[in-house]
mmCIF file of the N, C-alpha and C atoms, coordinates in Angstrom:
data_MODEL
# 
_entry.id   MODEL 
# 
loop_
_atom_site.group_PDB 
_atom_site.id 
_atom_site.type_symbol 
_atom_site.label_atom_id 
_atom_site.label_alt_id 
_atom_site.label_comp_id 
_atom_site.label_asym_id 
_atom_site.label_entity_id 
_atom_site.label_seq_id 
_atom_site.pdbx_PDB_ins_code 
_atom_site.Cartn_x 
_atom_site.Cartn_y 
_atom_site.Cartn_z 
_atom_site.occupancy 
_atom_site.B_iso_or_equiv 
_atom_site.pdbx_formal_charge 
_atom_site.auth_seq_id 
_atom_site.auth_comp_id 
_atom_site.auth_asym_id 
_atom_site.auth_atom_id 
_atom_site.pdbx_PDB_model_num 
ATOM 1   N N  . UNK A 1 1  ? -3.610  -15.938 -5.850  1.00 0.00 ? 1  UNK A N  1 
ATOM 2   C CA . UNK A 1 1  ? -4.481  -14.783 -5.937  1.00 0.00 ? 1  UNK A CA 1 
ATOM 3   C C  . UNK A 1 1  ? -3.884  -13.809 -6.946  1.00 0.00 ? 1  UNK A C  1 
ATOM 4   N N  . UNK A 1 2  ? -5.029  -13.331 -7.539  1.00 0.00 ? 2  UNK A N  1 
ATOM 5   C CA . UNK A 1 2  ? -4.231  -12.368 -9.092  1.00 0.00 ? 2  UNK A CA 1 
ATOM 6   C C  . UNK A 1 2  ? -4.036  -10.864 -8.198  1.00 0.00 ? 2  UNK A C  1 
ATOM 7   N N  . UNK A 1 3  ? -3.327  -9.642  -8.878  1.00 0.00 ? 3  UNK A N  1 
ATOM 8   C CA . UNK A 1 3  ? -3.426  -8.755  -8.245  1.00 0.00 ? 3  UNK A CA 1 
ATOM 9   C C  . UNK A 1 3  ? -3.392  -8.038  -9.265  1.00 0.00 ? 3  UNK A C  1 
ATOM 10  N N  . UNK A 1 4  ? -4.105  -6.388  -9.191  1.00 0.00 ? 4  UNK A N  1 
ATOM 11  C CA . UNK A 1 4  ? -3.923  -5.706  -10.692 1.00 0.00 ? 4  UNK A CA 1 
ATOM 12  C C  . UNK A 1 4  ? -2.646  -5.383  -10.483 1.00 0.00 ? 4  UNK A C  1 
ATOM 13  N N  . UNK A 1 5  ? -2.131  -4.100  -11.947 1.00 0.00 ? 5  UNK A N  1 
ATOM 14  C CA . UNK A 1 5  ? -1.205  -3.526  -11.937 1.00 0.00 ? 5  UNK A CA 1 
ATOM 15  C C  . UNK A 1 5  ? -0.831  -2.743  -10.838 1.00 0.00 ? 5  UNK A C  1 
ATOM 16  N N  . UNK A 1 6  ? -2.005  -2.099  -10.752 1.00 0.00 ? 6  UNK A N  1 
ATOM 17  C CA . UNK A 1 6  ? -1.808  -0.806  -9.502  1.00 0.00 ? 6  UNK A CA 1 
ATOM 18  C C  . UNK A 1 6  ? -1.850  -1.429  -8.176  1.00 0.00 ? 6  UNK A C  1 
ATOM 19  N N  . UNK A 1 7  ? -1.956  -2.462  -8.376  1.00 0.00 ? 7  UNK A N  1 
ATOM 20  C CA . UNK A 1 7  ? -2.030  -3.095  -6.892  1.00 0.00 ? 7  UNK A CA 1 
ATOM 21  C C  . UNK A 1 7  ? -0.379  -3.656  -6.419  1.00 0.00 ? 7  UNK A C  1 
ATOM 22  N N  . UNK A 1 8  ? -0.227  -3.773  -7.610  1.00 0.00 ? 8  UNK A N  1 
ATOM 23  C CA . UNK A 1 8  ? 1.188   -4.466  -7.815  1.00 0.00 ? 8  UNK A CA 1 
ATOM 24  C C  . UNK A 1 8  ? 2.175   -3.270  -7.333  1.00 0.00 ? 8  UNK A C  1 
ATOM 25  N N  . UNK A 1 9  ? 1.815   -2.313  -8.173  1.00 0.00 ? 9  UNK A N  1 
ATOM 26  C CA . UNK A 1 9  ? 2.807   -1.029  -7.612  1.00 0.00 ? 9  UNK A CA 1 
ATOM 27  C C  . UNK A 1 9  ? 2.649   -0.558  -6.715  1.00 0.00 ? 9  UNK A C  1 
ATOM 28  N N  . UNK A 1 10 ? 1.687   -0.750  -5.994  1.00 0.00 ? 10 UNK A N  1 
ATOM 29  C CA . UNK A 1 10 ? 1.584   0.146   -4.341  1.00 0.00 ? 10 UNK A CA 1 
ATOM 30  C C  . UNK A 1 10 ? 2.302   -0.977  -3.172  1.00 0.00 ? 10 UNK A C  1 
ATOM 31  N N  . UNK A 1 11 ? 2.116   -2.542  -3.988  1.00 0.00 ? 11 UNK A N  1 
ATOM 32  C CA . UNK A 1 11 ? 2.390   -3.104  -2.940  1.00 0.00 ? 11 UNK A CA 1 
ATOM 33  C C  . UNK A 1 11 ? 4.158   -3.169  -2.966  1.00 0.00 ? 11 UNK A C  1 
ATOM 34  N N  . UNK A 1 12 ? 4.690   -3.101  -4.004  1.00 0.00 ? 12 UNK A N  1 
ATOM 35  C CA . UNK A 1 12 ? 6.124   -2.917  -4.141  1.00 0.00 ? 12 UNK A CA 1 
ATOM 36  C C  . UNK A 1 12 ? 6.289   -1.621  -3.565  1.00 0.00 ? 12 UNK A C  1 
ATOM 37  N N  . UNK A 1 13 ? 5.616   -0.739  -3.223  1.00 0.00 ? 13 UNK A N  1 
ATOM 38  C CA . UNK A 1 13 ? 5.959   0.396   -3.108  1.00 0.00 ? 13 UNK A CA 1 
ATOM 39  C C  . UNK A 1 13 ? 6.238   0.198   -1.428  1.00 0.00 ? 13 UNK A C  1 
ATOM 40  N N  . UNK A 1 14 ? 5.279   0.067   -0.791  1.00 0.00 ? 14 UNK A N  1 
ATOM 41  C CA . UNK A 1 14 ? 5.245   -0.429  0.502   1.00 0.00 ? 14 UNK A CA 1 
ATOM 42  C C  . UNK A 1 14 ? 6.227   -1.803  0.694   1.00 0.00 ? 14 UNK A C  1 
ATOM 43  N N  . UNK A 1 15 ? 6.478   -2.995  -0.155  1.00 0.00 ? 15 UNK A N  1 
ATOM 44  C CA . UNK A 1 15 ? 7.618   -3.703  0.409   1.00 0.00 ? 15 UNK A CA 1 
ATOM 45  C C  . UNK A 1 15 ? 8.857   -3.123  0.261   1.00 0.00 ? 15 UNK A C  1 
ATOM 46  N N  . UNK A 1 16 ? 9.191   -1.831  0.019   1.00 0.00 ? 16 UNK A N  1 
ATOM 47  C CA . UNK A 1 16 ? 10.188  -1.693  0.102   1.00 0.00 ? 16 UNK A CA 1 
ATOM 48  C C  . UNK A 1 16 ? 10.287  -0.672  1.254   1.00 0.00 ? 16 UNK A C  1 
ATOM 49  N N  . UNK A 1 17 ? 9.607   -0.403  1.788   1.00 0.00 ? 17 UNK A N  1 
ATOM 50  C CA . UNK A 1 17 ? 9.571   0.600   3.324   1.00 0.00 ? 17 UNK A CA 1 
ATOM 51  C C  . UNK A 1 17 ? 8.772   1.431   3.190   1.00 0.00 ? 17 UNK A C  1 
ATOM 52  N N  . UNK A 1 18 ? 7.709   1.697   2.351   1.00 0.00 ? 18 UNK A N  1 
ATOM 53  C CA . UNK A 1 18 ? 7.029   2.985   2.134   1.00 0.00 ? 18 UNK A CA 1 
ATOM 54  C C  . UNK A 1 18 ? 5.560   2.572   3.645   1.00 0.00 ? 18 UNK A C  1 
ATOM 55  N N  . UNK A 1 19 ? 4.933   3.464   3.155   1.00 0.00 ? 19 UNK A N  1 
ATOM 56  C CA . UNK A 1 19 ? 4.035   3.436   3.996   1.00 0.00 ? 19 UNK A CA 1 
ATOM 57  C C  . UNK A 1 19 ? 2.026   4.477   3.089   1.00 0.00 ? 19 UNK A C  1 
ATOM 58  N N  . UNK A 1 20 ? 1.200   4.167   4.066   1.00 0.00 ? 20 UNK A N  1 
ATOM 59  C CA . UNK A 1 20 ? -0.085  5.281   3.431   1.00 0.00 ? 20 UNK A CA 1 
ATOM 60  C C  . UNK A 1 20 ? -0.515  5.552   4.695   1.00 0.00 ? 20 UNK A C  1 
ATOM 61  N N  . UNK A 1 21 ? -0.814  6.975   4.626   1.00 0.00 ? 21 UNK A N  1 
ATOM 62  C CA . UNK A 1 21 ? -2.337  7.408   5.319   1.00 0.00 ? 21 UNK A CA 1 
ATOM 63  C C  . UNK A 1 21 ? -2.845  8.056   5.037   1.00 0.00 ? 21 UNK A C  1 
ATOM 64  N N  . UNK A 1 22 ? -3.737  7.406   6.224   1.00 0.00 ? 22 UNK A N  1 
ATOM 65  C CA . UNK A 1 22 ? -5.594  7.432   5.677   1.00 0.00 ? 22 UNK A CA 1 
ATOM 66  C C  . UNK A 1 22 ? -5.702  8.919   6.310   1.00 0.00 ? 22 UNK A C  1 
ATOM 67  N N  . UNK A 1 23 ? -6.172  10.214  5.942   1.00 0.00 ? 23 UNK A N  1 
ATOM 68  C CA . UNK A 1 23 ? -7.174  10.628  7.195   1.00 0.00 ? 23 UNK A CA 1 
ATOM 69  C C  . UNK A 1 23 ? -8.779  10.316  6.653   1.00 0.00 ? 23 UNK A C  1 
ATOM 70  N N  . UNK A 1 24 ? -9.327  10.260  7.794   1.00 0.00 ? 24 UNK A N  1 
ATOM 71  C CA . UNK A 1 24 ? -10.618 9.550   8.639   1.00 0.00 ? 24 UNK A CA 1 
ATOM 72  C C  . UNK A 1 24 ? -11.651 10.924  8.177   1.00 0.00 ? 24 UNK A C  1 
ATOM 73  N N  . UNK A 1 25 ? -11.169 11.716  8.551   1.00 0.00 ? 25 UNK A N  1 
ATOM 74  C CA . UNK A 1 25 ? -11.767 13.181  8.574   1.00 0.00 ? 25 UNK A CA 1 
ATOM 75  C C  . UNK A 1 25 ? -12.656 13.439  7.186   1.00 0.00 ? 25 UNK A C  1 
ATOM 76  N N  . UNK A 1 26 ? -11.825 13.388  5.636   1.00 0.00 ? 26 UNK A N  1 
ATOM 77  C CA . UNK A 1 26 ? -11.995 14.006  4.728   1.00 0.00 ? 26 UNK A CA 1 
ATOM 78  C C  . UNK A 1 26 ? -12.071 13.024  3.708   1.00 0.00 ? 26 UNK A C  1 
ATOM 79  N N  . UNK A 1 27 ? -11.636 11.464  4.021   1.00 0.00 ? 27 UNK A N  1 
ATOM 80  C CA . UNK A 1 27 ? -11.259 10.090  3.477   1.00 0.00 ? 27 UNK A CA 1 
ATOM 81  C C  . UNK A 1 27 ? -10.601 10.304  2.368   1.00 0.00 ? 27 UNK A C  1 
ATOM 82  N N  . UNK A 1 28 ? -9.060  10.909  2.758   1.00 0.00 ? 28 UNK A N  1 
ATOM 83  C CA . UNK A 1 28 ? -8.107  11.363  2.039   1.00 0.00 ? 28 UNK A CA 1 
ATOM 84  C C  . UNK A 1 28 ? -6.704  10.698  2.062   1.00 0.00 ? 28 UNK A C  1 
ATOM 85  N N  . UNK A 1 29 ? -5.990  10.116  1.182   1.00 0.00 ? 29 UNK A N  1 
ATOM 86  C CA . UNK A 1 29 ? -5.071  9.093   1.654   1.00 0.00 ? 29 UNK A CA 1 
ATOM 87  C C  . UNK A 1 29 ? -3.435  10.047  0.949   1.00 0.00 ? 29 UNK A C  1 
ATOM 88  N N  . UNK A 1 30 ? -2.524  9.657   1.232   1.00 0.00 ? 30 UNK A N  1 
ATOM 89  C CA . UNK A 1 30 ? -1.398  9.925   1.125   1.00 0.00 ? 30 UNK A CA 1 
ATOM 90  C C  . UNK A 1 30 ? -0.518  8.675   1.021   1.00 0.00 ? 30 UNK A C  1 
ATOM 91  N N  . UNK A 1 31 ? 0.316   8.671   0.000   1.00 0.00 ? 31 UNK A N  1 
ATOM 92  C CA . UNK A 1 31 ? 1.354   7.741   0.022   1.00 0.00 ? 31 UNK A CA 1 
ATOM 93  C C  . UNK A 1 31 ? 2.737   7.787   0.150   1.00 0.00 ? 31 UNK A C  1 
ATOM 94  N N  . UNK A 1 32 ? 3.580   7.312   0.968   1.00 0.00 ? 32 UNK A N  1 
ATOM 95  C CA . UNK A 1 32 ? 4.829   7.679   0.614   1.00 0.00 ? 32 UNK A CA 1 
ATOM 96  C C  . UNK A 1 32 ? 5.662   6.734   0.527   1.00 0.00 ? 32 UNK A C  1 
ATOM 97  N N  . UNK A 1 33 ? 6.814   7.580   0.157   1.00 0.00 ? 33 UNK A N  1 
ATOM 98  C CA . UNK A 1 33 ? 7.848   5.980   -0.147  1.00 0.00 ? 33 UNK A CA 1 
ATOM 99  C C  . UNK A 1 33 ? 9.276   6.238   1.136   1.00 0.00 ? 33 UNK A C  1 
ATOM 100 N N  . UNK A 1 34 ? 10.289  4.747   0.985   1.00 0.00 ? 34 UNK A N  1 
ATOM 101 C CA . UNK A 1 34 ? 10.913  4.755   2.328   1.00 0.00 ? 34 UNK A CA 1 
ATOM 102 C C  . UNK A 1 34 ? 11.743  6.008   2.561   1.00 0.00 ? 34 UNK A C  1 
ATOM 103 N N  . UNK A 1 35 ? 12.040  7.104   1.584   1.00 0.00 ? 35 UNK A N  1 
ATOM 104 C CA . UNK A 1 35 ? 12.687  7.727   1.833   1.00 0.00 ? 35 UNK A CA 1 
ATOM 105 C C  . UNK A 1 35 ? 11.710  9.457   2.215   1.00 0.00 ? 35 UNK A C  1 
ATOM 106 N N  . UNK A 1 36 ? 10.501  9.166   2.329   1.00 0.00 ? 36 UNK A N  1 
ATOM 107 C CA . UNK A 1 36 ? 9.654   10.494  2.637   1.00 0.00 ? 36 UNK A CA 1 
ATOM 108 C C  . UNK A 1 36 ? 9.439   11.244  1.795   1.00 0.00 ? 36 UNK A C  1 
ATOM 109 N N  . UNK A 1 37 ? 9.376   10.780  0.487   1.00 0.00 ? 37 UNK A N  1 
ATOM 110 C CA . UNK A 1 37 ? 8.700   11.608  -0.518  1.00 0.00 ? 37 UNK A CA 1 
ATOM 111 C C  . UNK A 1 37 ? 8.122   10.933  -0.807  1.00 0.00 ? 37 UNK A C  1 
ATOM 112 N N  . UNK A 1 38 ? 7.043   12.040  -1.678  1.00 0.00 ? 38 UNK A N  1 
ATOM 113 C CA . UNK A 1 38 ? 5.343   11.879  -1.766  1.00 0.00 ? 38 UNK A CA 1 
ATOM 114 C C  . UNK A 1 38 ? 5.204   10.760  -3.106  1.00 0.00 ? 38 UNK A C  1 
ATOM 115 N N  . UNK A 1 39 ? 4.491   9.799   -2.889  1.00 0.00 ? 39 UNK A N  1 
ATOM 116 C CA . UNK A 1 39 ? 4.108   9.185   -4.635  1.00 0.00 ? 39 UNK A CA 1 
ATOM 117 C C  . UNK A 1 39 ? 2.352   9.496   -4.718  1.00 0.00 ? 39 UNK A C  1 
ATOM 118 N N  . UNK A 1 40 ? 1.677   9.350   -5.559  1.00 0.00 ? 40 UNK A N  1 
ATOM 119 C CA . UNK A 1 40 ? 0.568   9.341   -6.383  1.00 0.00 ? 40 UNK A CA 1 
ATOM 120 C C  . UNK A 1 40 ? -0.080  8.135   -5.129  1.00 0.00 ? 40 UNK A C  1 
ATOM 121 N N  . UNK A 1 41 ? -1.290  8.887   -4.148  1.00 0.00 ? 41 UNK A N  1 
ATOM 122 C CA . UNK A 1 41 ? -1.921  8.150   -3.661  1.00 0.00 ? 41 UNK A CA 1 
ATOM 123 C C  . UNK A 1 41 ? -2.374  6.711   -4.441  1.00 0.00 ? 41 UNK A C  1 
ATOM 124 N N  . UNK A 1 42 ? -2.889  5.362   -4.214  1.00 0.00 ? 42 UNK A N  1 
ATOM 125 C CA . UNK A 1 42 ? -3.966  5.129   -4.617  1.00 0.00 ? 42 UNK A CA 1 
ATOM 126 C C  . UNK A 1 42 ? -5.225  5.234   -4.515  1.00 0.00 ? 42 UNK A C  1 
ATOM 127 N N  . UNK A 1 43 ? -6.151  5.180   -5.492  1.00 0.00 ? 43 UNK A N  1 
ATOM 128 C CA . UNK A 1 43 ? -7.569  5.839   -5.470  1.00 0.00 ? 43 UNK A CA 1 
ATOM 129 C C  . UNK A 1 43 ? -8.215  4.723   -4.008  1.00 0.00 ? 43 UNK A C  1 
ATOM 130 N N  . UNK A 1 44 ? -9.694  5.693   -3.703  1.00 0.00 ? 44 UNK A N  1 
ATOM 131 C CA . UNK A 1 44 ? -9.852  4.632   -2.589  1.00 0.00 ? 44 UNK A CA 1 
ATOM 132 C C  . UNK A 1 44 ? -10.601 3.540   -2.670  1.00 0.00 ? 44 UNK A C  1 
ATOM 133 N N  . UNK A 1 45 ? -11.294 3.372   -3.516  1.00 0.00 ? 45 UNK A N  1 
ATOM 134 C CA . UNK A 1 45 ? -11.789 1.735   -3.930  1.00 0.00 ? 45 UNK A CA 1 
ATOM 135 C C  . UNK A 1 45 ? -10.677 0.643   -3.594  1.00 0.00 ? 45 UNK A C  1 
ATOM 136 N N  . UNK A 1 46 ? -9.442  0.916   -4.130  1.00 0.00 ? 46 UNK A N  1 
ATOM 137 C CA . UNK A 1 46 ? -8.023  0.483   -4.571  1.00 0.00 ? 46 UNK A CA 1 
ATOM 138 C C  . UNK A 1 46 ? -7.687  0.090   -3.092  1.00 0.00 ? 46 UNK A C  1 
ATOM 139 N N  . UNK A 1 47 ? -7.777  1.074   -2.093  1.00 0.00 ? 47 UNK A N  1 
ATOM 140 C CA . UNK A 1 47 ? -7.343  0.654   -1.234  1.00 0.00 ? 47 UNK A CA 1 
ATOM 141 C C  . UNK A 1 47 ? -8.093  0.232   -0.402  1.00 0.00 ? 47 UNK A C  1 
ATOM 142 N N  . UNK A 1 48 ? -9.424  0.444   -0.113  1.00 0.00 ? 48 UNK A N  1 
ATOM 143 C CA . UNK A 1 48 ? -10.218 -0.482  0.503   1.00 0.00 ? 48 UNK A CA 1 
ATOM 144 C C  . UNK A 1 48 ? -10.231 -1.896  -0.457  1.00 0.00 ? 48 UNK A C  1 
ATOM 145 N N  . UNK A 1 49 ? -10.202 -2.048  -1.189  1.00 0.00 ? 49 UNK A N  1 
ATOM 146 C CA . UNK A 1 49 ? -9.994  -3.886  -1.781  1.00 0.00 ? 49 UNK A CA 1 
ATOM 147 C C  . UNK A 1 49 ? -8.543  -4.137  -1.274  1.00 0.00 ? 49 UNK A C  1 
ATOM 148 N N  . UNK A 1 50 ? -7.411  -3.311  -1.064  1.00 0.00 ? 50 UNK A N  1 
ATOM 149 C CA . UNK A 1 50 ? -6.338  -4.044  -0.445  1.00 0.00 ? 50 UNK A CA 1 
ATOM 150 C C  . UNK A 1 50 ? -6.449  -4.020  1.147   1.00 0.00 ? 50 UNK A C  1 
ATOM 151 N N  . UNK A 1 51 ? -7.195  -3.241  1.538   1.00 0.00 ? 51 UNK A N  1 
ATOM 152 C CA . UNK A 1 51 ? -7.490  -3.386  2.810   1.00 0.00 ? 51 UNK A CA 1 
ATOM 153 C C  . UNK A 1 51 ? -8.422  -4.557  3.372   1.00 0.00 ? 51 UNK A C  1 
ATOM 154 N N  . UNK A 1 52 ? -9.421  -4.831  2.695   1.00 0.00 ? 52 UNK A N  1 
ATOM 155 C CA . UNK A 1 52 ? -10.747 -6.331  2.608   1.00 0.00 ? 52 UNK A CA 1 
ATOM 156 C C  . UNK A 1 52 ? -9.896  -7.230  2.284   1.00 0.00 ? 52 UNK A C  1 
ATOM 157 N N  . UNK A 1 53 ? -8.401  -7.171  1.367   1.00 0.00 ? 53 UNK A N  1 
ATOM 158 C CA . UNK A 1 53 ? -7.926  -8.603  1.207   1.00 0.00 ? 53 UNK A CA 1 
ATOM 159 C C  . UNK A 1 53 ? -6.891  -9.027  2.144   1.00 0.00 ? 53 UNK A C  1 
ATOM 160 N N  . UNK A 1 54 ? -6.774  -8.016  3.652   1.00 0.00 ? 54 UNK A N  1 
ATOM 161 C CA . UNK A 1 54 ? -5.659  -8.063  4.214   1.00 0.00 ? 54 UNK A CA 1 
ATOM 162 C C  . UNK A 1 54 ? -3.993  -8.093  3.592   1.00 0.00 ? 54 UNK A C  1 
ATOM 163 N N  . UNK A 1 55 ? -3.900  -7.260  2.953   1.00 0.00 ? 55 UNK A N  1 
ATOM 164 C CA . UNK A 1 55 ? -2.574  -7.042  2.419   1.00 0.00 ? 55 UNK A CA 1 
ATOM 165 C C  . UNK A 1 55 ? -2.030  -5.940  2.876   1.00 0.00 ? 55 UNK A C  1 
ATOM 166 N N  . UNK A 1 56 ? -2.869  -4.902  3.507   1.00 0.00 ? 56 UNK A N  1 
ATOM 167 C CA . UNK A 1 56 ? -2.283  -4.073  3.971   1.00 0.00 ? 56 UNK A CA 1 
ATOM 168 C C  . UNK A 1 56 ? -2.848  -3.964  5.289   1.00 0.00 ? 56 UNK A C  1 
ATOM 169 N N  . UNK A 1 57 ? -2.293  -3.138  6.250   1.00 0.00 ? 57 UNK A N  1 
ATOM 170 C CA . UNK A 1 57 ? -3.037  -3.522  7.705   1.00 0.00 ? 57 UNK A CA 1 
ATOM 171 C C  . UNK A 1 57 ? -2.215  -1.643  8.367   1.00 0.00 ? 57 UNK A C  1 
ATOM 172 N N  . UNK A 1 58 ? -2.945  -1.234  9.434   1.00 0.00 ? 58 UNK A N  1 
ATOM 173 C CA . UNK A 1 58 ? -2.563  -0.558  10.724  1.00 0.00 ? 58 UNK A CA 1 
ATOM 174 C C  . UNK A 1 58 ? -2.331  -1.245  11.721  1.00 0.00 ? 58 UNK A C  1 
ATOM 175 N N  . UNK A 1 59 ? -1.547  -0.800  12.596  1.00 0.00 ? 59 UNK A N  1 
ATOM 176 C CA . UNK A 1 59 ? -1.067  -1.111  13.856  1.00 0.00 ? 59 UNK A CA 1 
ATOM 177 C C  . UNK A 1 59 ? -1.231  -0.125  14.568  1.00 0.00 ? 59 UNK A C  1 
ATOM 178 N N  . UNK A 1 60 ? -1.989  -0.050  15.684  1.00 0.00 ? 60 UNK A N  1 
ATOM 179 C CA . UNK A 1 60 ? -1.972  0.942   16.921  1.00 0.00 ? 60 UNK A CA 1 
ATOM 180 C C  . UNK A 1 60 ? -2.225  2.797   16.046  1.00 0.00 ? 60 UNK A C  1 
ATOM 181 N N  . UNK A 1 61 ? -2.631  2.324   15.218  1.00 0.00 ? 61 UNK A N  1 
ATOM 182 C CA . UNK A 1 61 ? -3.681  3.796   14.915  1.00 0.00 ? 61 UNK A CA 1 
ATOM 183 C C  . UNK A 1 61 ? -2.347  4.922   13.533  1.00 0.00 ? 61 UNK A C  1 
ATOM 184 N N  . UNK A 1 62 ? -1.060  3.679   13.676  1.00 0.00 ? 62 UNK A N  1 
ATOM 185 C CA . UNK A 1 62 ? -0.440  3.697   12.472  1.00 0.00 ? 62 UNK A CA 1 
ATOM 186 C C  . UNK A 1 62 ? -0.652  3.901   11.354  1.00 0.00 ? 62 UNK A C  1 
ATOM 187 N N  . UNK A 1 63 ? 0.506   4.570   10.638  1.00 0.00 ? 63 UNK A N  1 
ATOM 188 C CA . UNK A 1 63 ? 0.314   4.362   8.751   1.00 0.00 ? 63 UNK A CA 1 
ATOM 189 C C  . UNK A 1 63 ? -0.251  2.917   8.368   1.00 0.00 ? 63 UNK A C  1 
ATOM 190 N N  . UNK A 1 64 ? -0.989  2.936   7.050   1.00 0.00 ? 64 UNK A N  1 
ATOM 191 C CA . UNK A 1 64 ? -1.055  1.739   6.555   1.00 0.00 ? 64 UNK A CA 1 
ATOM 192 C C  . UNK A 1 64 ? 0.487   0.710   6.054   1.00 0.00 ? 64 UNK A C  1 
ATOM 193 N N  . UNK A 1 65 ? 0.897   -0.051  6.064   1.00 0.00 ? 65 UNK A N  1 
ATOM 194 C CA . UNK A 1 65 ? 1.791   -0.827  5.868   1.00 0.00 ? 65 UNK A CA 1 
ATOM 195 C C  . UNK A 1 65 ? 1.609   -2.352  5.555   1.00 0.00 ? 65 UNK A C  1 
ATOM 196 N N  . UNK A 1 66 ? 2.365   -3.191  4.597   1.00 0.00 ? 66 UNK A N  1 
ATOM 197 C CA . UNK A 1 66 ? 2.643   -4.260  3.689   1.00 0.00 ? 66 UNK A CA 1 
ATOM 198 C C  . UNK A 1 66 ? 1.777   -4.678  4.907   1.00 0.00 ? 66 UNK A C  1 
ATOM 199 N N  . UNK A 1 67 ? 1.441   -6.272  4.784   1.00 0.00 ? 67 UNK A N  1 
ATOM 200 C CA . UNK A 1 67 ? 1.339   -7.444  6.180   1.00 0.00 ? 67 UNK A CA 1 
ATOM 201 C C  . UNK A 1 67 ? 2.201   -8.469  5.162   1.00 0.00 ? 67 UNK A C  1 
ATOM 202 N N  . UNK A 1 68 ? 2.343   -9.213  6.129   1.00 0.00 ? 68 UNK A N  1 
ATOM 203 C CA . UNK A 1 68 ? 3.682   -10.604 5.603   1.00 0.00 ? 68 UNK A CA 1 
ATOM 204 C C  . UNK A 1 68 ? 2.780   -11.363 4.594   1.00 0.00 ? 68 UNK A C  1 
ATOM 205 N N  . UNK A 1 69 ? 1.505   -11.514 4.387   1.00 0.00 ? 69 UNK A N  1 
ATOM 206 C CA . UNK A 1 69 ? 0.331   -12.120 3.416   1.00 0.00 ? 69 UNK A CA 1 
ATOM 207 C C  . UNK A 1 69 ? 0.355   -10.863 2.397   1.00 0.00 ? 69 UNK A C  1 
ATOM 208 N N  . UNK A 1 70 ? 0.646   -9.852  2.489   1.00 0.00 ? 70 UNK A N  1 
ATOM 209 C CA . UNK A 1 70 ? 0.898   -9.146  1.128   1.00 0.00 ? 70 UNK A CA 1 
ATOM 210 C C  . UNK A 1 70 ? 2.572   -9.354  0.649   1.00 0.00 ? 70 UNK A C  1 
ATOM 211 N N  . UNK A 1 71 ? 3.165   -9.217  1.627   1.00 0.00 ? 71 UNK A N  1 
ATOM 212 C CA . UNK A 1 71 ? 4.392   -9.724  0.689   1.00 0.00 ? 71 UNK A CA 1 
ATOM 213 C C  . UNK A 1 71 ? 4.582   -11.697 0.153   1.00 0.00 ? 71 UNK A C  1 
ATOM 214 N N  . UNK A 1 72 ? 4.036   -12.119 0.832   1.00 0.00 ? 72 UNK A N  1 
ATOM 215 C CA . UNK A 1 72 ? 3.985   -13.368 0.112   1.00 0.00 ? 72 UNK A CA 1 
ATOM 216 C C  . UNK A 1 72 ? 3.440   -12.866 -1.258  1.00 0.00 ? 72 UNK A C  1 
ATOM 217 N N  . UNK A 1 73 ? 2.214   -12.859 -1.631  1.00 0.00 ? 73 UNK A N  1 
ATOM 218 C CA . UNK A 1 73 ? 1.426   -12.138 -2.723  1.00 0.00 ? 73 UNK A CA 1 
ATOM 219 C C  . UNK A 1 73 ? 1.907   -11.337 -3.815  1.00 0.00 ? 73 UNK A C  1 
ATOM 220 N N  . UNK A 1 74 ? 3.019   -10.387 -3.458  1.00 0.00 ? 74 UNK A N  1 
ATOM 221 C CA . UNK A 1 74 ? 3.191   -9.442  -4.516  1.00 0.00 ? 74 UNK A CA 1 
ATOM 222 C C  . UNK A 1 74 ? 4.455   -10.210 -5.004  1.00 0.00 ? 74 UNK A C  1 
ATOM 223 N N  . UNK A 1 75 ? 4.648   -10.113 -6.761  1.00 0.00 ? 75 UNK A N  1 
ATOM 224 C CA . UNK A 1 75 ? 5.780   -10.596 -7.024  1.00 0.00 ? 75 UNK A CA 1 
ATOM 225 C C  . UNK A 1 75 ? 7.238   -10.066 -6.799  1.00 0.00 ? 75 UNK A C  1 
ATOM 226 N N  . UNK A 1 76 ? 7.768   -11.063 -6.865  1.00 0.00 ? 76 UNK A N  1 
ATOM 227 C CA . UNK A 1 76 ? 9.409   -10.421 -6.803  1.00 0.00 ? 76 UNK A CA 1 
ATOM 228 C C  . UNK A 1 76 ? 9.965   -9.701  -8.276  1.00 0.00 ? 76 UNK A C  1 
ATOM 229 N N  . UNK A 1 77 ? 10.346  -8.565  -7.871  1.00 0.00 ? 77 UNK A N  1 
ATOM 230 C CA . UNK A 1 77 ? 11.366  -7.552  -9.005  1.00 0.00 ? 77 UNK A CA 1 
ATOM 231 C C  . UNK A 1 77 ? 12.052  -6.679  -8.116  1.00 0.00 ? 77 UNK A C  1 
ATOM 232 N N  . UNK A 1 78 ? 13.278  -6.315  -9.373  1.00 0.00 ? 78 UNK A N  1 
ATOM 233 C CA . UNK A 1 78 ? 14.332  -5.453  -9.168  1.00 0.00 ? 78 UNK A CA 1 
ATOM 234 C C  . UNK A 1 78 ? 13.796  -4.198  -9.040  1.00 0.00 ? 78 UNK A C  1 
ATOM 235 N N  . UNK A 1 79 ? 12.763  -3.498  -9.960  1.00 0.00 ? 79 UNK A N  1 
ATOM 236 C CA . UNK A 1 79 ? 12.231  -2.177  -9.877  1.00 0.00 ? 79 UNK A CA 1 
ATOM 237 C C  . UNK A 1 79 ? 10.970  -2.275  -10.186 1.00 0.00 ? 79 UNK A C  1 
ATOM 238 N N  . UNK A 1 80 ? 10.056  -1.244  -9.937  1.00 0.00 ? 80 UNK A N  1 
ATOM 239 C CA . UNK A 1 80 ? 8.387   -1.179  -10.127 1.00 0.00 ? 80 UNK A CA 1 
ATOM 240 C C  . UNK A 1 80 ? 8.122   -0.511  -11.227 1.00 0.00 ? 80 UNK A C  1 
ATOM 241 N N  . UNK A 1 81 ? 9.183   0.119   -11.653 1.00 0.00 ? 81 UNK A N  1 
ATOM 242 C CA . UNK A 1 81 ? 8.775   0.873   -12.832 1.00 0.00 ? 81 UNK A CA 1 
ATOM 243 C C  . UNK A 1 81 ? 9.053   0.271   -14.128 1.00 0.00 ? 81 UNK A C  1 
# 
């Protein structure tokens, strides 16, 4: 399965401990990385197609986070940038 760029970087972003949320309220997303600072949401098309391709998933009303079918998926590197 191909993945874009930006797909590529959110999902490295999240295999390395980060996390997103959604609020429901205003359909406003937030991203962060493992250490609790803020990165550049992705837009939400972006993340509803990673959400429809199961790569990213909630648990129990949780942040969004990797699933083990997105880390199969995203390639391996040293850095995202």
């Amino acid at each position: 399965m191909d993945i874009s760029r930006a797909e590529q970087r959110i999902l490295h972003l999240l295999a390395q401990g980060g996390w997103i949320e959604f609020n429901r309220h205003n359909n406003a997303l937030a991203c962060y990385t493992r250490e609790g600072y803020g990165y550049s949401p992705p837009c939400l098309m972006l993340f509803r197609k990673m959400k429809y391709r199961k790569l990213i998933a909630s648990k129990q009303g949780g942040p969004y986070r990797i699933t083990r079918f997105g880390l199969r998926i995203v390639r391996a590197q040293m850095n995202n940038r």
